[in-house]
KOLLUM-544299 format. One record per residue (C-alpha): residue in three letters; x, y, z; residue number from 1; chain. Coordinates in Angstrom, 1 decimal. Layout:
<rs>
{r=ala east=X north=Y up=Z k=NUM c=A} $
...
</rs>
This chain:
<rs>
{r=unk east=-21.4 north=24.2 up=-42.8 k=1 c=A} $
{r=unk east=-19.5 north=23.4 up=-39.7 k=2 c=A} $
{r=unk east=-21.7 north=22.0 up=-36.2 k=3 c=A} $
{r=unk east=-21.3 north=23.5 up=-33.1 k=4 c=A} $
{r=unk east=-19.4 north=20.7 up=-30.7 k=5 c=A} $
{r=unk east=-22.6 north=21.5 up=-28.0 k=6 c=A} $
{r=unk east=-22.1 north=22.2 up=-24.3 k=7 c=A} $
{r=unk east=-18.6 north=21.2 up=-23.1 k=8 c=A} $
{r=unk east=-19.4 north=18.3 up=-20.6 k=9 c=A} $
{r=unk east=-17.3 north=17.4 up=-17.8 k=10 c=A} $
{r=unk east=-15.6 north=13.6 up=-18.6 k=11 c=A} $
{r=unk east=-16.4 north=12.6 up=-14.9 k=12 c=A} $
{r=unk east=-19.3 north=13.2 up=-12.2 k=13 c=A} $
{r=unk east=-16.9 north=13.1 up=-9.3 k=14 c=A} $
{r=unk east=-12.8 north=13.2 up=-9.2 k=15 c=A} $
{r=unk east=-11.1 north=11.7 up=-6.0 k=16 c=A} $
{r=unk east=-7.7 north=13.1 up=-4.5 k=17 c=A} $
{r=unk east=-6.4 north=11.0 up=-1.9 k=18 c=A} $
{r=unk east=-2.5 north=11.5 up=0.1 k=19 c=A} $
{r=unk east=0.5 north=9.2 up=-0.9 k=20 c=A} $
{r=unk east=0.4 north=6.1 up=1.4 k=21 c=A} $
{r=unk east=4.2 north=5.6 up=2.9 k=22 c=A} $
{r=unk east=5.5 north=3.0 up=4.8 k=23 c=A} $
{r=unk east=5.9 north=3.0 up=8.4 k=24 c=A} $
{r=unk east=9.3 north=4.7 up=8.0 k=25 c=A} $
{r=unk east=7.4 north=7.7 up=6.1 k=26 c=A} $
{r=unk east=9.6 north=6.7 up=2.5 k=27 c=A} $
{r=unk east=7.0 north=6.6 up=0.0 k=28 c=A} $
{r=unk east=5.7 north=3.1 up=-1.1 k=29 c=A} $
{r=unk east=7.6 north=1.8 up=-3.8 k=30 c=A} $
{r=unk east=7.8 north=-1.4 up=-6.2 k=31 c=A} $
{r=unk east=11.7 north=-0.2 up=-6.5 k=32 c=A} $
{r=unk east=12.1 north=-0.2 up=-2.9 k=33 c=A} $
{r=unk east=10.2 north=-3.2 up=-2.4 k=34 c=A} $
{r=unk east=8.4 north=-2.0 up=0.6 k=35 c=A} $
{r=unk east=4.8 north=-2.4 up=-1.1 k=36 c=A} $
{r=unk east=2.6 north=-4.5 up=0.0 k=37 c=A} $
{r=unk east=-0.7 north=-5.7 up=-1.6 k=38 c=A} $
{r=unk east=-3.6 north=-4.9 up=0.6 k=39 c=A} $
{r=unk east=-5.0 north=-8.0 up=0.3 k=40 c=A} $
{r=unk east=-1.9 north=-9.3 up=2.2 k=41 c=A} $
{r=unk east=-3.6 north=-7.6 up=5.1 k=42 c=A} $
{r=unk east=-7.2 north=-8.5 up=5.1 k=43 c=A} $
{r=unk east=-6.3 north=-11.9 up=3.9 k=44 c=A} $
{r=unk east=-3.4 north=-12.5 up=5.1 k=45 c=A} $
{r=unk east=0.3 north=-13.9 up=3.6 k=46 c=A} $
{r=unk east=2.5 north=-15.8 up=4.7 k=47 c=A} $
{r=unk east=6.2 north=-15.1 up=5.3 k=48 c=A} $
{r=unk east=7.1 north=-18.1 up=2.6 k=49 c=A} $
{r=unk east=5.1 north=-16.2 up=-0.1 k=50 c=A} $
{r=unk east=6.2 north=-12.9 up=1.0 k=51 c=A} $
{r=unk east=10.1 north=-13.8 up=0.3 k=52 c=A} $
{r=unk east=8.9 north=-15.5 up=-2.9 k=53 c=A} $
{r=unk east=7.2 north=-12.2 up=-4.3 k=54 c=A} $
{r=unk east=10.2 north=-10.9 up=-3.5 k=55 c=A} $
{r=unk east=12.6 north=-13.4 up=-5.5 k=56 c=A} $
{r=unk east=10.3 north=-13.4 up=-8.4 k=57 c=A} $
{r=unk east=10.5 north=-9.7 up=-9.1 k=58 c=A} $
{r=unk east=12.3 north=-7.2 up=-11.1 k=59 c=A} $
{r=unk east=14.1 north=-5.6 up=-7.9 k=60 c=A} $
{r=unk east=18.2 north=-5.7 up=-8.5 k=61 c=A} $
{r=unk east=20.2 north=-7.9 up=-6.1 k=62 c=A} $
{r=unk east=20.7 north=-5.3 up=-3.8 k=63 c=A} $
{r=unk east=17.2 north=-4.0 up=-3.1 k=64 c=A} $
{r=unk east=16.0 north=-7.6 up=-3.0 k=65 c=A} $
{r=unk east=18.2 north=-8.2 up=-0.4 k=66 c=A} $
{r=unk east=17.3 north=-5.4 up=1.6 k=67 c=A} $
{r=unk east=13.4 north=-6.2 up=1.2 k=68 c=A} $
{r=unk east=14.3 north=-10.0 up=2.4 k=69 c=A} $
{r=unk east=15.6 north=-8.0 up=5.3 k=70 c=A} $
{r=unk east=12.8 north=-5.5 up=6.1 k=71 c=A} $
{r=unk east=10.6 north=-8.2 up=5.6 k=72 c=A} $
{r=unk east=12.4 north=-10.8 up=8.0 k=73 c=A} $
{r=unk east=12.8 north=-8.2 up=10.7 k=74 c=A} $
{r=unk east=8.9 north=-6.8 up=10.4 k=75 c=A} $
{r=unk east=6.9 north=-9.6 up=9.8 k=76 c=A} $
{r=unk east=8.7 north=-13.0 up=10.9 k=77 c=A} $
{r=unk east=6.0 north=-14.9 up=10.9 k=78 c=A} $
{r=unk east=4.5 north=-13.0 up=7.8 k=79 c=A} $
{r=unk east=1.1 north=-10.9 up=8.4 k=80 c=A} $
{r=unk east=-1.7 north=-12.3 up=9.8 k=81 c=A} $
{r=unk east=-4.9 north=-11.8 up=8.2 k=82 c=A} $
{r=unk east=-7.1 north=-9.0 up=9.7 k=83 c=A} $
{r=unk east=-9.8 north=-8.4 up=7.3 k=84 c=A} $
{r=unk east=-11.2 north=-5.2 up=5.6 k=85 c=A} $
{r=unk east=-12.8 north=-3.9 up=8.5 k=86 c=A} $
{r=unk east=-9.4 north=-3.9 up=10.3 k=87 c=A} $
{r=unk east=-7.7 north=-2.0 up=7.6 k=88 c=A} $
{r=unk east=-10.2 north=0.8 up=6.8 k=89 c=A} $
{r=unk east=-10.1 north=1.3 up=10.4 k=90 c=A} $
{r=unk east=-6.8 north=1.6 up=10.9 k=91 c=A} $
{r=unk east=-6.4 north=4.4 up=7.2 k=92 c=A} $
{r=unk east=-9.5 north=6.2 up=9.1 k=93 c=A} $
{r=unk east=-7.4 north=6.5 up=11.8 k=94 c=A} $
{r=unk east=-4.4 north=7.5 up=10.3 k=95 c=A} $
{r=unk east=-5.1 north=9.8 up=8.3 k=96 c=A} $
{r=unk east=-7.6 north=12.3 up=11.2 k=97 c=A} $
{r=unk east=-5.4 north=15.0 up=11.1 k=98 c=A} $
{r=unk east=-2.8 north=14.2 up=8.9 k=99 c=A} $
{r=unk east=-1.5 north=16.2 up=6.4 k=100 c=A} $
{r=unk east=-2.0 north=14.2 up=2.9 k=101 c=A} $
{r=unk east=0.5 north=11.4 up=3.2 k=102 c=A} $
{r=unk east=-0.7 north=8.3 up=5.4 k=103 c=A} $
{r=unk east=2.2 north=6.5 up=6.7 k=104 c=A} $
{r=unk east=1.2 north=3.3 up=6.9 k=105 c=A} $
{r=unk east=2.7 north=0.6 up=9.1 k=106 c=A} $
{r=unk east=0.8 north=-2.8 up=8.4 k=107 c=A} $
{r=unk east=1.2 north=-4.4 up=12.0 k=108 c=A} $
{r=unk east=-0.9 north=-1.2 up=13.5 k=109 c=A} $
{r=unk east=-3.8 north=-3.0 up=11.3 k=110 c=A} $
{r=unk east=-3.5 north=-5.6 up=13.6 k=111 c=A} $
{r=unk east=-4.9 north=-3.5 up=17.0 k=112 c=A} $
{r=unk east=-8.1 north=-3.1 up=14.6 k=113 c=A} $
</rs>
């Protein structure tokens, strides 16, 4: 005789939506474009050294490297100061009152935080 499978049962007590984060630019953070940045970088800061060599050691083709050296050189010359985790949830609370759901995020508003 076959068992009843019992009450369907949702597989989690809460689901979470959140926007797409972009850069400052509003282009959509991407590991291809190399405009990510890890958010530790912020609250704990990075210097520019390390930046250019996360750069170098990835899978990004000559071209995008070289542009993300650029974007890199020209926003953060002296790489990002640390700021903490206070300083960046402030700044995503900020940004994103009254914003539809994408958060363009540039890092060196963290900084005012």
């Amino acid at each position: 005789s076959a068992t009843s499978p019992g009450p369907l049962q949702s597989p989690f007590e809460q689901v979470l939506l959140h926007g797409m984060v972009r850069d400052a630019e509003g282009r959509k953070m991407s590991k291809s474009l190399g405009n990510v940045i890890d958010p530790l970088a912020v609250t704990d800061g990075r210097p520019l050294a390390d930046m250019l060599a996360d750069v170098a050691s990835g899978n990004l083709s000559a071209a995008e490297a070289k542009r993300a050296e650029a974007r890199i050189l020209a926003d953060f010359p002296e790489g990002i100061p640390a700021s903490g985790a206070d300083a960046l949830r402030g700044a995503l609370l900020h940004l994103m009152q009254g914003q539809s759901a994408d958060v363009n995020m540039d890092v060196r508003r963290v900084q005012s935080w």
